[in-house]
Structures are given as C-alpha cells and as structure tokens.
N, C-alpha and C positions, 0 to 999 in steps of 0.2 A: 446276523447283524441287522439291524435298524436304520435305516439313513432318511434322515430329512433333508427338504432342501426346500426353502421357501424363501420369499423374501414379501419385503411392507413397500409400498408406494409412500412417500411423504413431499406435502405438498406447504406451501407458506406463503401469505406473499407479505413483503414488507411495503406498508403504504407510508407516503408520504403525504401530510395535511395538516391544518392550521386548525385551533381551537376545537381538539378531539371533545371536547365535551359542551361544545357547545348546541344547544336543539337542534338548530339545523343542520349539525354536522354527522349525517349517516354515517360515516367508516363503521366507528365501532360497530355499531349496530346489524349493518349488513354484514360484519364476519360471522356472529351470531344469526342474521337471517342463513346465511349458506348450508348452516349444519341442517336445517329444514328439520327442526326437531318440534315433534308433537305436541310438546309442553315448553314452558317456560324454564329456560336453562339457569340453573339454582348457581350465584354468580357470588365471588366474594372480592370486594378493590382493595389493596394492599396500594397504600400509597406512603412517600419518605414524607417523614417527619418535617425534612428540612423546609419541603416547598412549600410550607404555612409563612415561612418568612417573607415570601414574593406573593403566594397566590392563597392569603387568609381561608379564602372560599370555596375552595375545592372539596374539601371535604362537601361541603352542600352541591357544591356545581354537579360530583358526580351522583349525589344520589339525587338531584332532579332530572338529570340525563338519565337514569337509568329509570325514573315514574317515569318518562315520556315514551318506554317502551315498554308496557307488562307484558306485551303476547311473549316480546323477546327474553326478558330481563326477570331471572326472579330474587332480589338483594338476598342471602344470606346473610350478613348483618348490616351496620351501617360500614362506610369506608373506614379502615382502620390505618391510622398514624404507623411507620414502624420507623424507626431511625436507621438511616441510609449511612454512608460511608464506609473504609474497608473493615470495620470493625462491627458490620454485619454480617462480613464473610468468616463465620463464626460456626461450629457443628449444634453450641448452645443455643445460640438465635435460630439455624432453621431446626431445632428438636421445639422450640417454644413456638415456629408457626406452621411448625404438625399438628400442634397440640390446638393449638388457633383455627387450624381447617375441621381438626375432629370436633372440636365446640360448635363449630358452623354448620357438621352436619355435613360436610362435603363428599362427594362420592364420584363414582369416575365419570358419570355423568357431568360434573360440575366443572365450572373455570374456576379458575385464578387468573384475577385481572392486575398486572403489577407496574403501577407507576413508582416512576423511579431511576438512578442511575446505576450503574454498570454493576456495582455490586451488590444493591440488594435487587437487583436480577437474579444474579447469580445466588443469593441465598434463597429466596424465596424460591427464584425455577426450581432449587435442588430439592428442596421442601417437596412441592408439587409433585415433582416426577420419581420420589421415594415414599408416599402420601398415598394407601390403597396401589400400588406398585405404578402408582403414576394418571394425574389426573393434568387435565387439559389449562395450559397456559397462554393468556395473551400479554405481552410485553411491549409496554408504553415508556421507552426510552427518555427519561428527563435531561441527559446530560449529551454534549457535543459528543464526546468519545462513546457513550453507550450507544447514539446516534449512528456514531460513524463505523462501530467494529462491535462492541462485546455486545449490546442488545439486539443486533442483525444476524446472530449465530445459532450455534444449538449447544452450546455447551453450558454445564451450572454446576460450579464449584466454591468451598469451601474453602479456608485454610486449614491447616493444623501441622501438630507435632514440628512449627516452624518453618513448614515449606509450603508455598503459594499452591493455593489449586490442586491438593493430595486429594481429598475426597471430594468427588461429582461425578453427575452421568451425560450421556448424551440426549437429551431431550427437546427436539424439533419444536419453539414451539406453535400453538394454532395460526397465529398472526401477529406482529409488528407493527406497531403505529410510530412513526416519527412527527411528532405534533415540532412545528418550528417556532410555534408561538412560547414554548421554555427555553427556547434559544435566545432569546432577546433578553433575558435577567441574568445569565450565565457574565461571571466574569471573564474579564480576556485570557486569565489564566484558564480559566474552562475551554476556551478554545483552542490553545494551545495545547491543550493534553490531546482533543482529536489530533490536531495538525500532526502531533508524532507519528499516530499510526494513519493515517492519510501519508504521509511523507515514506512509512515504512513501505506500504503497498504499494506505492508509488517507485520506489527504488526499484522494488523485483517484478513488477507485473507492467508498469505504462509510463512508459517515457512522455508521453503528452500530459497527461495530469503531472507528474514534479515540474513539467516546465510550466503546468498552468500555476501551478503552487509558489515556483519563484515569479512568477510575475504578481498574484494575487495576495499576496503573504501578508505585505503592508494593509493593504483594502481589509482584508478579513479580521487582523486584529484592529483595525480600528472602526469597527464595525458595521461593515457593507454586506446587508444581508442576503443578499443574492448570492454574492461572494462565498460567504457563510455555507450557504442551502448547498450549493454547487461541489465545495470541496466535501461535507457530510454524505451527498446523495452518491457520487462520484465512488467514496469513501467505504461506504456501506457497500455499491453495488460488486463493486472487487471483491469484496469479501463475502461476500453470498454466493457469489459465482464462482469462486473455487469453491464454496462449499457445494455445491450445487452439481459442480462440471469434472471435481477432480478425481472422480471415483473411490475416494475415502473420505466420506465427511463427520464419518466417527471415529479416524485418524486408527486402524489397524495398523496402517504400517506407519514407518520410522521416518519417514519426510514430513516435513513439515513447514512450510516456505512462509506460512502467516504468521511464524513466528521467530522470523528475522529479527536477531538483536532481542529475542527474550530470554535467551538463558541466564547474560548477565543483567537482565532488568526486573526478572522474577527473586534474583539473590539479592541484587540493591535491594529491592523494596523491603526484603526480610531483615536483611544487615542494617538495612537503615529502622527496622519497627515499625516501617510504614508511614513515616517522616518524609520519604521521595513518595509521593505520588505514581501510579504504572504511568502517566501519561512522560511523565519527567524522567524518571526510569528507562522507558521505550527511549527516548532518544540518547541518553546515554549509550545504550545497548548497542542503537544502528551506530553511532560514532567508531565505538570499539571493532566490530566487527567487518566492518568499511575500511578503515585503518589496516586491522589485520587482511584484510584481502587487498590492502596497498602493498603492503608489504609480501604477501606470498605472488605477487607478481600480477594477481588477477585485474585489477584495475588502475587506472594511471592518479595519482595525487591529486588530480583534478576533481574528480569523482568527489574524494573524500572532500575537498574544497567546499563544492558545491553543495552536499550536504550543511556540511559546519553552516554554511553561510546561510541557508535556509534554517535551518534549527536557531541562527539568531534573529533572522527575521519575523520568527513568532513564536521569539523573549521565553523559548524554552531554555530554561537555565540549567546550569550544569552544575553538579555537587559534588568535588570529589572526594570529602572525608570516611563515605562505606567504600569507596575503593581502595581504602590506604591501610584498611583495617589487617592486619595480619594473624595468622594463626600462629601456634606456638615453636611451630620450624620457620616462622620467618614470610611464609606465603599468603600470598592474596586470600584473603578468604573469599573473593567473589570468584577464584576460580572452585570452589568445591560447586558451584552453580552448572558446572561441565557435566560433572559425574552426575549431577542431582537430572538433569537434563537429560544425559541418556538413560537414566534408570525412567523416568518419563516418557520416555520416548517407548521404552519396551527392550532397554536392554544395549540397542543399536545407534552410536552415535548415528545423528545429522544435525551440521550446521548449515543454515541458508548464509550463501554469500553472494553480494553482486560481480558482476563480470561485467558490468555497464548500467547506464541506468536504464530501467526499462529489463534488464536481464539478469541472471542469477543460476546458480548450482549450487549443489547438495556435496557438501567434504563429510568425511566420515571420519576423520583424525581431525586434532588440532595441535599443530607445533607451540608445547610450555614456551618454550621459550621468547618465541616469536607474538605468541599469544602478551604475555610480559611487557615487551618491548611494547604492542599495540596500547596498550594501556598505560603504560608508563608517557608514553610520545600524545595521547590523548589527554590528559592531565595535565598536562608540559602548552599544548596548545588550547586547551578549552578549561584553564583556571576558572576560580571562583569569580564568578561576575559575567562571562563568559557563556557562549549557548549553552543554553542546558544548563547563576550559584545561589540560589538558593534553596529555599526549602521548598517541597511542593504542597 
C-alpha cells in the first residue's frame, strides 16, 4: 500500500477600497507585487458588460492602470466586455471563456482579473480553475451581494440539467477587492439582495449585527453610505471566517450553516427560471425555515417577527407564485429542493436552523408535514406586496 498525506496552505486577503483602478490606487497592484515574480505577470480583465452603463470608461480606466505598472502587469489582451447576470452561469459561457483564455495565451502562470457580480465570478472562476487544471484568479466584486457573500468565497459554479450550482469547484481565489465606489450606482433593489444574506448570517452567527441591521435598515436603503460599507464589510467578514475557521471550507462534510434558508431558495430561483433573484429568493428561504423552527418548538414567534419585519424594512419582496407551483400528486414542487439538497450535501441531510438570533443547529430530518404547514402559514402572512411581491 501507498499512502499519502499532505496538505496546501492557502492564503487570501479580501481588501476593502475605493476607486481600485485608479493611479494612485496600489491594492491591485501590490497583490501582483507580493507573488514577487521575476517577470511580468501575463494578466487578462474580464469585465460585465453591464457596467459600460454607469462607468463608459473602464474599459480604458483599466488598461491605463495596468500601463502604469509594466514591471507588474503584462495585458494579455485588451479588457474584455462579457455579459454578467445569472444567465452567465451557463457550462456554454464558461466553455467560450476557456476558449477566450486559450486565445490569450494564458497559462498557469497567468491571472484572471474579474470584475463583476456574483455570477459572472462564478462563471468565469470556474473557467480559471478548470483552464490548464487551474490558473490564478483575482475577483473584483461589482455588486452589494457579491460584495457581501459570493465574491468573498472560494467556490465557482455553474448551473445545469436545471439545478443551481451542479457543476464547480473549489478554487481559493488570489485576492478580493471590494471597490465601494460601485456601490454608489447600484439600485436600492441591489442592496437589498446583500441585506438577505447579511440578515441570513446574521440570524446564525451575531446577534449584534441583526440588531445593527434593524436599527440601520432604513439608513442603508436610503442611501447612507457608511451604513452601506458597514453592513457589506460586517457581511463578508462572517463569511470568510467560517470559511477560514470552520475546518471545512471545501464543505467535505454535510453541515452547512451559510446556507440557511438555501434549499428552498436554490429551488425558487429554478421554479421561478430565475425570475426571483438569489437575493429575493434568500429571504424567502430564512422566512420558511424560521417559521418552520416556530413551529418545531425551537424558537418563540417573536424570532420569526423580527425577521419578517426586517426583510420589510429593506423592501425585499416576497413572491409566492413558485411556491404554489405543484407537482402531479398535488405537492409542492419547492419541496423536491429537500432531496435535491441532500443529494448536494453528499447524500446526508442538514438543515441549519435558528434556536435564537445569534444561534442555530443542524436537523437531519424535516417533518412533510410540518414543513407544509411553514409555508403555507408564510404565504398566509407575507402575501404579495409583503416582505419579500414582486419580481427580482
């Protein structure tokens, strides 16, 4: 017999800062100084399409930021437009920006620079890190929610065959920039899709951020940008730090607490076509699931109160028509999101539930019935118009 046993050190920091590509703005720059590489590091910027509508000039912005640094920077093309939304999280889109690194000439020496939000991270990371079996990415989060949770991680998936996030890997990447200066063009509805999962982490990790949340809730949608920085930075750091601290952060085993309230918010978004937004979706999910832990005794009415009433204070709307949807015996189709969930998981159900705010445990069953009831009695209280009705 043969036995190995090794393991990799991996290191990241996510920085926070204003006008990443401006001259004087080093971040970028000195994460590329740190690799302390001989030569100039053969670089390619993947930027979303969208932000030609607010920032015409970035395409220029970055490649004069990248002339201001040749020892560092060496442009493999010019910055390239890709169109962003979940409808880049596609296996055809990241096979066409393989194809796009191979034209560039990329190798595993090289970065991937990717501005953008939450999902074309996620397409493009998965590109990168299946691209020569993986080449080095930095991710320049455009959107509040990629800000505050998906672009602070290490995961990069796809969709397909109908279920969210089937195919990806695990891929750390180099470094993080939260520029706040794209936080300022973001609608309020952009903001509100962080607030979910700020609200989410907030339930099962830190009783003092939900109570800054209901005190701030107002402020941040109506645009106080401090407010803003604080619930994102806050936001992100939870969520790096169990990535960081929980001793699986390539999720081997079957707990999974950062993803409170996604089994039924992974199946909305599919039942809905992607018509709900994740961010819109997320609080759907904590509703249901908060409810259902009303109900199995773990927390008092109040709990779910306080949620509801946060989720309306930042005008996340509630959609109940993919909940109403049924299958041919009659049943919820958002509950086949259960099974789909633990086959995800690896096989082993785990639901994260709260047991207060600020705390939470792992069920491994979920009572049909009871389950039912939560959603039905969720519906019943958060109608259309209600936190959490329209489209996202």
């Amino acid at each position: 017999m043969l036995s190995s046993d090794f393991s990799i050190a991996y290191h990241y920091d996510t920085i926070f800062t204003e006008g990443v590509f401006e001259a004087g703005n080093t971040a970028l720059a000195d994460v590329f100084r740190s690799l302390e590489s001989p030569s100039p590091i053969r670089v390619l910027v993947l930027f979303e399409r969208q932000l030609l509508a607010f920032y015409p000039d970035v395409a220029e912005d970055i490649a004069t930021y990248c002339g201001h640094y040749p020892a560092l920077l060496l442009p493999a093309l010019p910055p390239v437009p890709i169109d962003g939304g979940e409808a880049a999280k596609d296996m055809d889109v990241a096979m066409s920006l393989c194809h796009l690194l191979l034209q560039a000439r990329m190798c595993r020496q090289s970065c991937l620079v990717i501005v953008g939000g939450g999902a074309l991270l996620d397409a493009a990371g998965f590109a990168a890190a299946i691209f020569h079996r993986g080449i080095r990415q930095i991710r320049i989060p455009t959107t509040a929610l990629s800000q505050a949770d998906s672009g602070v991680g290490v995961k990069n998936a796809v969709n397909a065959f109908g279920k969210k996030n089937l195919l990806g890997v695990f891929a750390p990447p180099l470094a993080v920039l939260n520029d706040s200066r794209f936080l300022r063009t973001l609608p309020s509805q952009q903001i509100a899709e962080a607030a979910a999962e700020a609200v989410k982490v907030a339930m099962i990790k830190d009783a003092d951020f939900f109570a800054f949340l209901q005190e701030k809730a107002t402020a941040i949608m109506a645009g106080d940008e401090t407010a803003r920085q604080a619930m994102i930075k806050r936001s992100a750091e939870l969520h790096v730090r169990h990535i960081a601290t929980s001793g699986d952060p390539f999720e081997w085993g079957s707990a999974r607490p950062l993803d409170f309230g996604h089994w039924a918010a992974h199946k909305l978004e599919m039942l809905s076509e992607n018509r709900l937004s994740h961010g819109v979706a997320v609080g759907m999910g904590l509703l249901i699931d908060t409810k259902y832990a009303v109900l199995s005794g773990l927390i008092p009415e109040a709990v779910f109160q306080a949620l509801k009433d946060l989720l309306a204070d930042f005008q996340l709307p509630f959609c109940s028509a993919p909940l109403e949807q049924r299958d041919s015996q009659g049943q919820r189709e958002v509950f086949a999101g259960i099974e789909e969930f633990r086959e995800h998981l690896g096989g082993v159900l785990h639901i994260t539930l709260p047991t207060a705010i600020g705390r939470k445990i792992e069920v491994t069953e979920i009572n049909g019935d009871r389950m039912e009831q939560a959603i039905a009695m969720v519906i019943a209280e958060c109608g259309e118009g209600q936190p959490n009705s329209n489209q996202a």
